[in-house]
C-alpha positions as CSV (number, residue, x, y, z in Angstrom):
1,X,3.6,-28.4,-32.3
2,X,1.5,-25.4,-31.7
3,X,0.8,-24.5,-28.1
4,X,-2.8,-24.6,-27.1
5,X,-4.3,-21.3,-25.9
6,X,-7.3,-21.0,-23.8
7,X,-9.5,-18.1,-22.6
8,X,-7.2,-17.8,-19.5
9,X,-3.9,-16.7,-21.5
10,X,-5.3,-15.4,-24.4
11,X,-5.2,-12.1,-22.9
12,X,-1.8,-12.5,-22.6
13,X,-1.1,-14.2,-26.2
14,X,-3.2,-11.1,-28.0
15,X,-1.1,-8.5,-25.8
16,X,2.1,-10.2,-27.7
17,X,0.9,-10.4,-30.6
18,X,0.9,-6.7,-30.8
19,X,3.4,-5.3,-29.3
20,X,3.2,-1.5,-30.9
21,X,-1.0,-1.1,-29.5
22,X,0.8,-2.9,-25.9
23,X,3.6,-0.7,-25.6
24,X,1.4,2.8,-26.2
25,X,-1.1,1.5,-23.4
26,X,1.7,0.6,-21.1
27,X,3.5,4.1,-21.7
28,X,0.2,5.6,-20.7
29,X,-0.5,3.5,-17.6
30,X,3.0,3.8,-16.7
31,X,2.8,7.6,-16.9
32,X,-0.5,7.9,-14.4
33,X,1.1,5.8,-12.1
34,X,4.0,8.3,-12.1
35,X,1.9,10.9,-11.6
36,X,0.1,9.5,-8.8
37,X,2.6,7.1,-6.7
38,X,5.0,9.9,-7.4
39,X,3.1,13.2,-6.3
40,X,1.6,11.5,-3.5
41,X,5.0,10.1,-2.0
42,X,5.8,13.8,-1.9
43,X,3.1,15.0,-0.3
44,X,3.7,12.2,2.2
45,X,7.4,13.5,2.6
46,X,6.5,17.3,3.1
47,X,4.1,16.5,5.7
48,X,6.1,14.2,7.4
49,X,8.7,16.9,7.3
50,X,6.0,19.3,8.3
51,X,5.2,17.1,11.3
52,X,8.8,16.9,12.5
53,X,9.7,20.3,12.4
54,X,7.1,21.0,14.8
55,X,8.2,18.6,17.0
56,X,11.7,20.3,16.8
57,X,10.4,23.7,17.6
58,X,10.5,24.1,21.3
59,X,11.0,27.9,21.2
60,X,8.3,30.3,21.0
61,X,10.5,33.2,20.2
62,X,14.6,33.7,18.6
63,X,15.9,36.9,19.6
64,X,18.9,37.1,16.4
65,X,20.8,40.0,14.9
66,X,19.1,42.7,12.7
67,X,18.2,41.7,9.8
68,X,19.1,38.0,10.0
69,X,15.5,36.9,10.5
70,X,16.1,35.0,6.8
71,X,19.2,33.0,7.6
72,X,17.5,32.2,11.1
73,X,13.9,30.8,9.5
74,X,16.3,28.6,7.3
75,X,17.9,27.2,10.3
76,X,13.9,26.0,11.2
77,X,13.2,24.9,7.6
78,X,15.9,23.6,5.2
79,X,18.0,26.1,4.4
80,X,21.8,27.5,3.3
81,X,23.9,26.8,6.4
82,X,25.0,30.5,7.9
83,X,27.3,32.4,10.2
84,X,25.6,35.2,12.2
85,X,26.0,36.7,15.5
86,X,26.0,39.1,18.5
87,X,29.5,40.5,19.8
88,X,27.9,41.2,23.2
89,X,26.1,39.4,26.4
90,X,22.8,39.3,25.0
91,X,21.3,36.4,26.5
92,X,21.4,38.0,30.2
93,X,20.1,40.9,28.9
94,X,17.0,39.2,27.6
95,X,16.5,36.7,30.5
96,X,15.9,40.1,32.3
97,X,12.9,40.9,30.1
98,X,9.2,40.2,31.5
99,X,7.5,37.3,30.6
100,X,11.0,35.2,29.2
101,X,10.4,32.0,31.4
102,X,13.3,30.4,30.0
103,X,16.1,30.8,27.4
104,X,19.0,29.9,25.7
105,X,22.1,30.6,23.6
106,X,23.4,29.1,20.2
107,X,25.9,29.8,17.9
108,X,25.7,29.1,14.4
109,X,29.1,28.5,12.6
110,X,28.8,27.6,8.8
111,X,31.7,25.3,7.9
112,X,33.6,25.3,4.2
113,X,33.4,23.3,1.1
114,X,36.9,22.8,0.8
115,X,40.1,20.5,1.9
116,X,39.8,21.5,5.3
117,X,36.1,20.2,5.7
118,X,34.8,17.0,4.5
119,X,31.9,19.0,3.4
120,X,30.0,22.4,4.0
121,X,27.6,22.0,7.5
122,X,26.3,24.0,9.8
123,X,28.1,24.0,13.4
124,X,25.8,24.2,16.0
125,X,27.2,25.5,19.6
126,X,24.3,25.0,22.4
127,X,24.9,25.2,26.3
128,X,23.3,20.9,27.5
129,X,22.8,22.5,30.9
130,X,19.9,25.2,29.6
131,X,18.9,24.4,26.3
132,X,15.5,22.9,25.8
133,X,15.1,22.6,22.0
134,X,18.2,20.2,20.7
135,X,19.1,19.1,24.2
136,X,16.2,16.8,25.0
137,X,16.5,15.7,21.3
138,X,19.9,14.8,21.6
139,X,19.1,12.9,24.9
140,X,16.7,10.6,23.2
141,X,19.4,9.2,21.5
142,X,22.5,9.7,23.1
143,X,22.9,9.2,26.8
144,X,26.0,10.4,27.7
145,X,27.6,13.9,28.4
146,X,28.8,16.0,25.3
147,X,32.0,16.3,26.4
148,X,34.5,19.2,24.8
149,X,35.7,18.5,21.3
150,X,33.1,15.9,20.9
151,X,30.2,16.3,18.3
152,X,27.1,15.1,17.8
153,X,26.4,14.8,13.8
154,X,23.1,15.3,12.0
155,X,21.6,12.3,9.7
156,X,23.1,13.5,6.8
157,X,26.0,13.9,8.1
158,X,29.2,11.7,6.4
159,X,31.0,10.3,9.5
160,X,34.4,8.5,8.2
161,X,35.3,4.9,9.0
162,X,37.5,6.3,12.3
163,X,33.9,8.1,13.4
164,X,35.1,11.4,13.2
165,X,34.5,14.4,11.1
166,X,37.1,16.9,10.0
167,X,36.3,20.8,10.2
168,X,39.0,23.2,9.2
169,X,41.4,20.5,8.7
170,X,40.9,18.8,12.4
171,X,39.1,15.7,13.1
172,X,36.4,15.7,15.4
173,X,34.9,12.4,17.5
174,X,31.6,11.9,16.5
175,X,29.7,10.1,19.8
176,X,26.3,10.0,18.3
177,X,24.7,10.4,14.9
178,X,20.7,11.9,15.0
179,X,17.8,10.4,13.1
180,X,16.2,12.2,10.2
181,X,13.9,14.8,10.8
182,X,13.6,16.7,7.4
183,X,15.0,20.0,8.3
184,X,18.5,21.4,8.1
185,X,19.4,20.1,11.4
186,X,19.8,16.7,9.4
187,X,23.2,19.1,7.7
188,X,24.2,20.1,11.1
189,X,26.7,18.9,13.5
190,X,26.4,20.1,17.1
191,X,28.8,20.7,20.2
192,X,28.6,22.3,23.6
193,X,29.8,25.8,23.7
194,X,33.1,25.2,25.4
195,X,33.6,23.7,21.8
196,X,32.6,26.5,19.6
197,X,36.7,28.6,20.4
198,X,38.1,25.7,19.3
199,X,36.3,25.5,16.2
200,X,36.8,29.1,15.8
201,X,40.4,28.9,16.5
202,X,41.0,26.1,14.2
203,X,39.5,28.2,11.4
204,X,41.4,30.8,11.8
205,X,44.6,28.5,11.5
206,X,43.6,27.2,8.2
207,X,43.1,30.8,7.2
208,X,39.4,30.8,7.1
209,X,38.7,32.9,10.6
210,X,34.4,32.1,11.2
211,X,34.6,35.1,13.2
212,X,36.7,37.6,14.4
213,X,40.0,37.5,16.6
214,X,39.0,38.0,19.9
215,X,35.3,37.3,20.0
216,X,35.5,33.7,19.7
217,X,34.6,33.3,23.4
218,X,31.9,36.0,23.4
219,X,30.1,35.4,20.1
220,X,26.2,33.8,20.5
221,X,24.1,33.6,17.1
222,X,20.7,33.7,18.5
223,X,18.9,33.3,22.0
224,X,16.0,31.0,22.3
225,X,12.8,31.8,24.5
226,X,10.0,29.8,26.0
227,X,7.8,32.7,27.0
228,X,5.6,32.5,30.6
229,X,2.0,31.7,30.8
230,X,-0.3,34.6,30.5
231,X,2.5,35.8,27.6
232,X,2.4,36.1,23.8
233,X,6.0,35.9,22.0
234,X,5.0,39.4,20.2
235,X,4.4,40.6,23.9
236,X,7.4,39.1,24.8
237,X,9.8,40.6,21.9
238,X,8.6,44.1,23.3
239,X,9.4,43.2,26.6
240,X,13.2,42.1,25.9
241,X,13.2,45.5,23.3
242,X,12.9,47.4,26.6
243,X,14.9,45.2,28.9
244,X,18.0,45.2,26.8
245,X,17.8,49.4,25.5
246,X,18.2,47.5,21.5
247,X,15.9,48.4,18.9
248,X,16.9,46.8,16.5
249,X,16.9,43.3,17.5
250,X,15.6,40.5,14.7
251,X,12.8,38.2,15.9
252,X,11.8,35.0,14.6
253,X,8.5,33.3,15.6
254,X,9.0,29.1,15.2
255,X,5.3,28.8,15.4
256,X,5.0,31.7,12.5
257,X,7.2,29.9,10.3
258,X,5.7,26.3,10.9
259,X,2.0,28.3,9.9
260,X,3.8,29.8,6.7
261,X,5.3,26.4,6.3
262,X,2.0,24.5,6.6
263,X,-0.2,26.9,4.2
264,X,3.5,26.5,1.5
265,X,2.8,23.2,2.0
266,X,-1.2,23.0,1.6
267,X,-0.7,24.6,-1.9
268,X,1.4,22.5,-3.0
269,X,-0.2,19.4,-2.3
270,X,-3.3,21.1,-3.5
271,X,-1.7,21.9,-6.9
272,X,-0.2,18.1,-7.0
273,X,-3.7,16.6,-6.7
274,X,-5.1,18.7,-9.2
275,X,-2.7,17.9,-11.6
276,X,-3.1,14.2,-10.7
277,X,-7.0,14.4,-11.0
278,X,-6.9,16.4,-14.0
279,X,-3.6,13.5,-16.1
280,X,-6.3,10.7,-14.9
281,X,-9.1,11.9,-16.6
282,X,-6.9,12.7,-19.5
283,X,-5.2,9.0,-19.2
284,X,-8.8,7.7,-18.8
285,X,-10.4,9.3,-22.1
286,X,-6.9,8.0,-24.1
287,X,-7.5,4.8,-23.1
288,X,-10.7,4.4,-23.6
289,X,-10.8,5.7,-27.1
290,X,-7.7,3.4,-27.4
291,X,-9.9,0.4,-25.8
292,X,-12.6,1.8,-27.8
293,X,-10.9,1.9,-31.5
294,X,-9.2,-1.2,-30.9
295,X,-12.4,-2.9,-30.2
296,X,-14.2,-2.1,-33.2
297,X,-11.2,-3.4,-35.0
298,X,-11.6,-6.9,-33.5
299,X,-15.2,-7.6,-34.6
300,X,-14.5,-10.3,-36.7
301,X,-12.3,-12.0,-33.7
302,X,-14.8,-11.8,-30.6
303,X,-17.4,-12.5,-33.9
304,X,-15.5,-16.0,-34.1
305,X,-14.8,-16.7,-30.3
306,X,-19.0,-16.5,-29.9
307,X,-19.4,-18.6,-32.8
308,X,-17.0,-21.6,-31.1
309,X,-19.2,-20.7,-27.9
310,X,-17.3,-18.2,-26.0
311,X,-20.5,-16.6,-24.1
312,X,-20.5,-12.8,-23.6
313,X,-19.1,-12.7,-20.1
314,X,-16.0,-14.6,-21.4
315,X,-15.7,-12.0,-24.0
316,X,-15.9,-9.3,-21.4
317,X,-13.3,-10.9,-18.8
318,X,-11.5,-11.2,-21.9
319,X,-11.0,-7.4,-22.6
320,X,-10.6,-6.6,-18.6
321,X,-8.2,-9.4,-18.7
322,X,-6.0,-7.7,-21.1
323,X,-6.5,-3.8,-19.8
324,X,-5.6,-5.6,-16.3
325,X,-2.6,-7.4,-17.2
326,X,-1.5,-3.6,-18.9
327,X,-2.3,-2.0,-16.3
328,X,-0.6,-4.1,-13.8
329,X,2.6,-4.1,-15.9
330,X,2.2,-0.2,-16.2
331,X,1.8,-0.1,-12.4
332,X,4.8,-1.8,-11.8
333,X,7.0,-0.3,-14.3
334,X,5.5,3.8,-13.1
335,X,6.1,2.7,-8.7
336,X,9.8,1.3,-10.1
337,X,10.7,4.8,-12.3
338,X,9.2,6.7,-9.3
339,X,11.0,5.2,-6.6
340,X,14.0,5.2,-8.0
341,X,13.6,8.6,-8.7
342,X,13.0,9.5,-4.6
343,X,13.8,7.3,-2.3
344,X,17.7,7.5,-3.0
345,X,17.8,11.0,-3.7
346,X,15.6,12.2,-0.2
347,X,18.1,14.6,0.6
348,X,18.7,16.3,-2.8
349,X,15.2,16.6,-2.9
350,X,14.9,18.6,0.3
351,X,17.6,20.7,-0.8
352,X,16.4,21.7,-3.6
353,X,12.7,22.5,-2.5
354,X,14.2,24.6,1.2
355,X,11.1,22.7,2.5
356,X,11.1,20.4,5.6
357,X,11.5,17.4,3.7
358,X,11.5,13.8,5.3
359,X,11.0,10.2,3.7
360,X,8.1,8.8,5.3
361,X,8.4,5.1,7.1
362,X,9.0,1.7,4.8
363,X,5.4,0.7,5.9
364,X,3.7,4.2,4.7
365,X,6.1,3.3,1.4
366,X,4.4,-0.5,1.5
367,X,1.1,0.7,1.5
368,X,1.3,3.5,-1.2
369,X,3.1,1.4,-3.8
370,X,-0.2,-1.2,-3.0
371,X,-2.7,2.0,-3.3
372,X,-0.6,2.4,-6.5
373,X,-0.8,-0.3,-7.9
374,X,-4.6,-0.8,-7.4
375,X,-4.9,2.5,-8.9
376,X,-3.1,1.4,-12.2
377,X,-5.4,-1.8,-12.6
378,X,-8.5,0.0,-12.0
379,X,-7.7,2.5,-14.6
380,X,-7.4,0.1,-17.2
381,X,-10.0,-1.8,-16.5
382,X,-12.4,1.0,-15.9
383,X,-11.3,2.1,-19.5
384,X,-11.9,-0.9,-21.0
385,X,-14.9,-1.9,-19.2
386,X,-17.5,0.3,-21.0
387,X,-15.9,-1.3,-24.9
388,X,-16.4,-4.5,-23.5
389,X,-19.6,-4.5,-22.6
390,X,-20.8,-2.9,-25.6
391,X,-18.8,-4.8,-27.7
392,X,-20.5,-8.1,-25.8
393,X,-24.4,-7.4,-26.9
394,X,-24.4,-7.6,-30.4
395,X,-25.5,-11.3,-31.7
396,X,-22.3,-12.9,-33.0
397,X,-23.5,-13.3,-36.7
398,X,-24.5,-9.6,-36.8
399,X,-20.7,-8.8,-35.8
400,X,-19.4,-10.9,-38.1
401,X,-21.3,-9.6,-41.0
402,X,-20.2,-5.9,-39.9
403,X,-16.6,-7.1,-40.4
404,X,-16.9,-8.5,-43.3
């Protein structure tokens, strides 16, 4: 027996029916909603990135070694781990310098891909008792003292069953592992500086020495400042020039590189939703001269559904009906692609663009894949909206006699 088909799924019947015209509409849908759920997650992710990289930056100034400005900005951003550093006391030198109302030391050790590393990070060495960048970070999570040996591990960090993480072939407790904030501290593993010898040492006996015999207790990669009020950083640098007798002292501005950041950033998203605007209209006109040439083809059939009394509303919500069912199917099918394209490959992603990079919240997700898929339906309907109506105004007999 023949099922019966009614106005209500005979959108869906004519879709099956031909499956060639369906699948070209769908491939098109699909590929706006790409292009839309996908370049707007990662403007999402930038910003959000963006926005925690500033919240990281509680130095106004990083006094480094000449000509490691580079290495240090990628510390800030989400860059190559590195190894750099000072061989003398330079952090009392600069707390001498006017206008310095606090500061810091770090070391940076870069770790090895290789059998005596589970993978390559960056080490970070910080003093808990001055610092006031990672410290207070730290704290927010982990409420206990970071005692010698111990590490605290970055969000991307692989921590094995046994918590612990092995660095030139010795395993090191991991107490507490960070949340993501998009930079390459989300890489990084971090200990007090009693720690950082140790770490050296254990380099050195698996043949790899991260700095030089006899300098392990002395070495410090950069100095963080929080300048006074009534102080620029610029100032500042000039100051701790002429306190310490060094000219040629690096300087990296945290603020300078989240403004560089930002306008990076504000290109890019400007480019994306160009080229978003710009595949819409182009997905808009190929639809419609789809909807368009398809229509005309089916004057004899909307000719017949008039004659058995099918009034021109029901052939209108009959056209929408289909464009919406493609484009909710095409919605569906472009958030999937997309998302499995970003959401399990956040980290790559950041790599790969040495941008702060960070995937926004599962409710910002909810919402966008809903935006998304509103934005798929519209577009076929919109696209099919304008061959319906016109296709609705002619008198059915008149239609029929054009496609005969």
């Amino acid at each position: 027996m023949a099922a019966h088909v009614s106005l209500g799924t005979l959108p869906l019947e004519n879709l099956r029916r031909k499956p060639l015209r369906t699948a070209a509409l769908l491939v098109v849908v699909t590929m706006l909603t790409i292009a839309f759920y996908a370049g707007s997650m990662l403007s999402l992710n930038l910003d959000a990135g963006l926005t925690s990289m500033e919240e990281r930056m509680g130095a106004d100034l990083m006094v480094v070694p000449q000509n490691t400005g580079a290495k240090a900005e990628a510390l800030l951003t989400n860059g190559d781990s590195n190894t750099f550093y000072f061989t003398n006391d330079i952090s009392s030198m600069v707390a001498k310098a006017d206008g310095v109302a606090q500061e810091s030391a770090q070391t940076y050790i870069s770790s090895l891909t290789a059998d005596c590393c589970d993978e390559k990070v960056q080490i970070i060495g910080f003093d808990p008792a001055t610092d006031f960048v990672i410290e207070p970070w730290i704290t927010s999570q982990f409420d206990g003292t970071l005692a010698d040996g111990q590490i605290v591990a970055g969000a991307n960090i692989n921590v094995s069953a046994d918590g612990s993480v092995k660095l030139y072939g010795h395993r090191f407790p991991v107490v507490a592992q960070l949340g993501a904030t998009g930079t390459s501290l989300d890489n990084s593993v971090f200990v007090n500086m009693a720690t950082v010898p140790q770490v050296v040492r254990y380099s050195a006996e698996v043949g790899h020495p991260a700095i030089p015999e006899g300098y392990e207790d002395k070495v410090t990669s950069a100095v963080l400042v929080k300048v006074a009020p009534g102080y620029d950083a610029r100032t500042v640098a000039s100051n701790i020039e002429r306190a310490t007798g060094i000219s040629d002292l690096g300087y990296v501005y945290p603020g300078g590189v989240t403004a560089s950041t930002k306008s990076s950033l504000g290109a890019i998203m400007r480019y994306v939703a160009v080229f978003v605007a710009i595949f819409w209209a182009m997905g808009v006109a190929v639809l419609l001269a789809v909807f368009s040439a398809t229509a005309n083809e089916r004057k004899r059939e909307f000719a017949s559904l008039r004659i058995m009394g099918a009034t021109r509303g029901q052939l209108v919500r009959l056209i929408v009906g289909e464009s919406t069912l493609i484009g909710a199917i095409g919605g569906v099918a472009g958030v999937g692609l997309s998302s499995l394209a970003i959401l399990p490959f956040s980290a790559l992603i950041g790599r790969e663009l040495q941008l702060p990079y960070l995937q926004t919240g599962l409710g910002t997700v909810a919402l966008l894949v809903v935006l998304a898929l509103a934005f798929a339906v519209a577009t076929g309907a919109l696209a099919s909206l304008v061959a319906a109506v016109r296709l609705s105004r002619p008198e059915a007999y008149l239609t029929l006699r054009e496609g005969e």
